[in-house]
N, C-alpha and C positions, 0 to 999 in steps of 0.2 A: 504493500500500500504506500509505503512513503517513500519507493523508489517510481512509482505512479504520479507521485505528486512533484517531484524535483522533475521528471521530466515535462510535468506539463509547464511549472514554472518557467524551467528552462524555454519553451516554445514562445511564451507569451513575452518573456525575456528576449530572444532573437527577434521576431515579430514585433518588438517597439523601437530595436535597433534598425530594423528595417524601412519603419515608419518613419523615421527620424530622420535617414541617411534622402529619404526619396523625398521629404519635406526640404531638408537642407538642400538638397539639388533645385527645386522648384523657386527657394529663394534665391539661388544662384542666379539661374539662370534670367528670375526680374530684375538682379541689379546687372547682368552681362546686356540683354539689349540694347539700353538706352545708349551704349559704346559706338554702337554702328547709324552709319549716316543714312544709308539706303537699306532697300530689299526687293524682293523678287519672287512673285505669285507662283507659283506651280500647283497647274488644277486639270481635271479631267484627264488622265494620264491611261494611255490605251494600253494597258496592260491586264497578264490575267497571271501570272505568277510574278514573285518580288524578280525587278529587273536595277539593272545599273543603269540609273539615267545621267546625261551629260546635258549641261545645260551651256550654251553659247556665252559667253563674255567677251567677245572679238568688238576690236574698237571701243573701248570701256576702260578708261585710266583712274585707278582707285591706287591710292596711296599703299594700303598694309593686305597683305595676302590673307586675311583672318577670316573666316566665315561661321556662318552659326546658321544650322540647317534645321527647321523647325516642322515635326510631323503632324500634323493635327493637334494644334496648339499643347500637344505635349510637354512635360516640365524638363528634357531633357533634351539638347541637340545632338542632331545623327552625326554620327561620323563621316566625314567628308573627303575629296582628293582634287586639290584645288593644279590643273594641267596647265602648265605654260609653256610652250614651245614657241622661244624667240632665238631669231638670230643679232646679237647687237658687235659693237665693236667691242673685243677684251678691253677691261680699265683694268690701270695700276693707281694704288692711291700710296700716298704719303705724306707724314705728318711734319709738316716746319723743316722735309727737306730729309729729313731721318729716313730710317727704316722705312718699307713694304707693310702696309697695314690690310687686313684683308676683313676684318669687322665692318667696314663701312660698306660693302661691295660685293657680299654674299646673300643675298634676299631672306638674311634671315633677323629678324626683327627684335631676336634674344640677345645678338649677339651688339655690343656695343664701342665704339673704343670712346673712353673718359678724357675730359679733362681738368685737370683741378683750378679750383679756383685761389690766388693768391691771397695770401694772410689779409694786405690792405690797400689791393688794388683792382681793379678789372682785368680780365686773363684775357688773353690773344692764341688764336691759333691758327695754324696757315695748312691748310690742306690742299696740297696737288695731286689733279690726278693730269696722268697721260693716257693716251690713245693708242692703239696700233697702226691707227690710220686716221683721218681727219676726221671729225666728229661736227656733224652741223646740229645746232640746239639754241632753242630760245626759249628753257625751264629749267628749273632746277627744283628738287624737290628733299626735302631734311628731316629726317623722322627722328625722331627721340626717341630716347627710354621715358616708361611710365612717371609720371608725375616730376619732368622736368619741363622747366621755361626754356622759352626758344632766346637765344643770343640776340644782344641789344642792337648791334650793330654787323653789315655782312657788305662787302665787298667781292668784286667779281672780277678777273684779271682772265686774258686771251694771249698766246703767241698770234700773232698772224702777218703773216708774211717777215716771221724774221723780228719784228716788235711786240713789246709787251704792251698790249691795248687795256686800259679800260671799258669792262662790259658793263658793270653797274660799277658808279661811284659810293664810297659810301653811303651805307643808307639806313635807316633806321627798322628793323627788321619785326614787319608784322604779323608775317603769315608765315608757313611752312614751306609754301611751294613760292616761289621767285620767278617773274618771268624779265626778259631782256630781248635787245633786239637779236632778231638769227646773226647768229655769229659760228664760225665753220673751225677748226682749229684743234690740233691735239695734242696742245698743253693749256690747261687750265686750270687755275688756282681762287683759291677760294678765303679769304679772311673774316674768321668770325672775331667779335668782343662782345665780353659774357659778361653779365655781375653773379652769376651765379653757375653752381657746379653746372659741368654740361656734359651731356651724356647721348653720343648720334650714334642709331642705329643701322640708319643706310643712308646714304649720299646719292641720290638719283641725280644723274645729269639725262634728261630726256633725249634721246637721237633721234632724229628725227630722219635720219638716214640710215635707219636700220630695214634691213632687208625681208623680213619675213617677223611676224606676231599673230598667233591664235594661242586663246586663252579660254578654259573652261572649269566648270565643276560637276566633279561627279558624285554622286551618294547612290544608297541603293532605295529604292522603294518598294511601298507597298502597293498591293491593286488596292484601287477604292480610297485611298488617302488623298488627302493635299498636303503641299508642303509650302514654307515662306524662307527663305535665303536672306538670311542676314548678311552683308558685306561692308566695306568701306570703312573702318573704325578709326578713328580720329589715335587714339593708343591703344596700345593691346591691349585685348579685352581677356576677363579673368578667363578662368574654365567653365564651359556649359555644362562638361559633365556626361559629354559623350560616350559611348559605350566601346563593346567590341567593333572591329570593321573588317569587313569583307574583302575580297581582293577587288581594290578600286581602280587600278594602274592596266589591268588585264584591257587591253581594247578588244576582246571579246564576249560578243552580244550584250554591245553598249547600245541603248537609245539615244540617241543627240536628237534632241528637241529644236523648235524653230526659237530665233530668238524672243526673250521674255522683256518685256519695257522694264525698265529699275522706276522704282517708286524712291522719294521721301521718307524718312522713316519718323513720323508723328514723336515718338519716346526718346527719337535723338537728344543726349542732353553731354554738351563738352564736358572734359574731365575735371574734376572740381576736389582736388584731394583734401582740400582744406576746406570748404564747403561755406568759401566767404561769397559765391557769387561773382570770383571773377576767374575766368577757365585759368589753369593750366600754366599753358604755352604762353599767355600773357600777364602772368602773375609775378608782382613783384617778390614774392616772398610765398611761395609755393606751398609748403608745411605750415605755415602758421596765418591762420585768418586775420587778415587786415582789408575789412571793405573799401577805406579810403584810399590807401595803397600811398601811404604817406611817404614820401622821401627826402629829407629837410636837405642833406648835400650832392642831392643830385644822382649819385651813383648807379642809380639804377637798381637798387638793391633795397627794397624796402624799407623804414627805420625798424622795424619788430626784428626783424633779420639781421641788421646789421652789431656789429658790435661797439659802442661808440666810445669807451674805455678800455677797448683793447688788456681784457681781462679773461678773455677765454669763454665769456657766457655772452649768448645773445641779448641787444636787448628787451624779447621778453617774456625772459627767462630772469633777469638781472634785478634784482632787488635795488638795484643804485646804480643804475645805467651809463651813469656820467661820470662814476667815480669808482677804479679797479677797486676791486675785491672779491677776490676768485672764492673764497671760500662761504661767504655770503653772510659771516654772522651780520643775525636779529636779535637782541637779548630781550628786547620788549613785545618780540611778534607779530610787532605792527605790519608786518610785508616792504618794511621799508629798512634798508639796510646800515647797520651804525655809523657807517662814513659818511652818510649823507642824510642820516636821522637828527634835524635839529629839534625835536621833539619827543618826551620821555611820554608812552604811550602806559606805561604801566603807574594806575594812580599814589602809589604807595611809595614810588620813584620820583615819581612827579611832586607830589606835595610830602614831603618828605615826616612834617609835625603828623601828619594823618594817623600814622600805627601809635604815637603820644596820644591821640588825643581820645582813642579808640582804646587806651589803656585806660587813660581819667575815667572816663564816662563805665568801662566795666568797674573800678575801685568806685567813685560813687554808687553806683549800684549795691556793688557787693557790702557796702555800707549802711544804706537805707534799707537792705534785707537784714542785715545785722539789729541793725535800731526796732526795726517792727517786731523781730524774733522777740528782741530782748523783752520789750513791750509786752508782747502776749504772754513770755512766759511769766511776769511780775505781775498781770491780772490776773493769769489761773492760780499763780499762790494764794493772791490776797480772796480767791474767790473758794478755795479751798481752806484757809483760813477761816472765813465766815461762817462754809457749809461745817465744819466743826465744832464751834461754836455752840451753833442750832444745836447740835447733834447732844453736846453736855449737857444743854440748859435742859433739854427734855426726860432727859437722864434722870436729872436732881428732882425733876419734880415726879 
């Protein structure tokens, strides 16, 4: 009997872990859509056992290779194989003239190469890439890592014919994707300035002379379902929470479908890690909400972010902003820190007579309870004295 009963526990026990993991994926997957900018209907689909369908994307320039494939508003996205077969010219890239970097120029969105940002300055970085052959382009496009701002400032340099041309002069840098006039050439470099860490996952220079591009997605389906295709995400987007996948790659008894119009995606909402209301890629101080986005010297770098004591804490994080002191004593607790606390926030500190006078007033007390004790007890003698008295007189008689 009570190996009947741990097993049933046990089941109701697994059975909540289960209920929990498919709830947890369901919230997933409402905060992963609003990531994505567009989407794409797939409905009435001529099938009569599950097929690999291939959906057209040819002529369709989206930033991040990410998709979120949705089956009949289900709480989890399908597994997907997102096929791009292009020919472009090979790029080599390099940082400030150094090394072969290959993070920027690998279509993979995880990978990144860093730059730091200096103790008490705005950082500069120079990235060239070459061509194997001439390269004609009038875009550029910069993807970051999650919950990084886009570079204050970007400049755009060409060889062509022998001279270093400027293609954008310095410019104050708004968007991700940059366009310029066509310009043909293959050496081109690139200067960013940052107030803050920077973190580029691909470096697209657009060719616009590339030879051959067809792009698609494939999943598999079911008969009788619809589906919605999430695409285009502004940053990686978390995990839908996909499952097992099938052989996607196999270009056998694929269906490719005719092309599907991209929609608008209603729930698009930019990335907002701080959740003050101003995206991202344009945030002065990205971590830490500041709706004003205050910057009293300019720097490009928020003041909440900035350190203006150059003590090691932000300030605001900084109990005493203005004034170093790394370790932060408060003795009074005020949230204001002793260096720059002109005010004793603890009353006892503050009016110092205070614990004196809090003494008086307990010795008076303890005084006036003394006097009344005394009092009462000299009425009940003199009242026990009397009742005595009584007591004899009635005796005698």
């Amino acid at each position: 009997m009570k190996s009947k009963l741990l097993f049933f526990v046990g089941v109701i026990f697994l059975s909540s872990l289960f209920s929990l993991n498919v709830y947890g994926k369901e919230i997933e997957i409402i905060e992963v859509i609003p990531s994505f900018r567009q989407y794409k209907d797939i409905n009435n689909l001529s099938i009569v056992v599950p097929t690999v369908v291939e959906v057209p994307f040819d002529n369709e320039y989206f930033d991040r290779f990410e998709f979120g494939v949705v089956e009949d508003d289900g709480p989890l996205f399908k597994p997907s194989f997102f096929n791009r077969d292009i020919i472009e010219i090979p790029l080599t890239v390099n940082i400030n003239g150094g090394a072969l970097v290959t993070e920027m120029n690998d279509n993979n969105t995880r990978t990144y190469s860093e730059f730091s940002l200096p103790e008490n300055a705005q950082g500069s970085a120079q990235i060239n890439i070459a061509g194997d052959k001439l390269i004609t382009s009038s875009s550029l496009t910069v993807l970051l890592d999650n919950n990084v701002a886009l570079p204050r400032f970007i400049e755009i340099r060409a060889e062509v014919n022998g001279e270093n041309k400027i293609v954008v002069a310095r410019s104050e840098m708004k968007s991700s994707s940059i366009q310029f006039p066509k310009t043909t050439s293959d050496k081109w470099t690139f200067i960013f300035t940052y107030s803050q860490p920077l973190r580029i996952t691909e470096l697209r220079l657009n060719q616009e002379n590339k030879t051959k591009e067809t792009q698609s997605l494939r999943f598999l389906a079911q008969p009788g379902s619809t589906y919605r295709i999430y695409f285009n995400p502004d940053q990686r987007p978390g995990d839908g929470g996909a499952g097992e996948s099938g052989d996607l790659r196999s270009d056998k008894d694929v269906l490719r479908i005719a092309p599907v119009v991209s929609l608008n995606n209603p729930l698009y909402k930019k990335a907002d890690i701080d959740e003050d209301g101003i995206p991202d890629v344009s945030d002065n101080c990205v971590l830490v909400a500041n709706v004003e986005q205050e910057d009293v010297d300019g720097n490009g770098r928020g003041d909440v972010c900035d350190d203006f004591d150059k003590d090691g804490l932000i300030n605001s994080k900084d109990n005493c902003p203005n004034q170093p002191n790394r370790y932060q004593e408060d003795e009074d607790g005020d949230g204001i820190g002793n260096v720059c606390d002109g005010e004793e926030s603890r009353i006892t500190e503050k009016y110092p007579w205070l614990p004196w006078l809090g003494v008086g007033i307990a010795a008076v007390i303890l005084v006036v309870l003394f006097v009344i004790t005394a009092k009462s007890m000299t009425v009940k003698k003199e009242d026990d004295v009397v009742v005595e008295d009584n007591s004899n007189n009635l005796d005698s008689n």
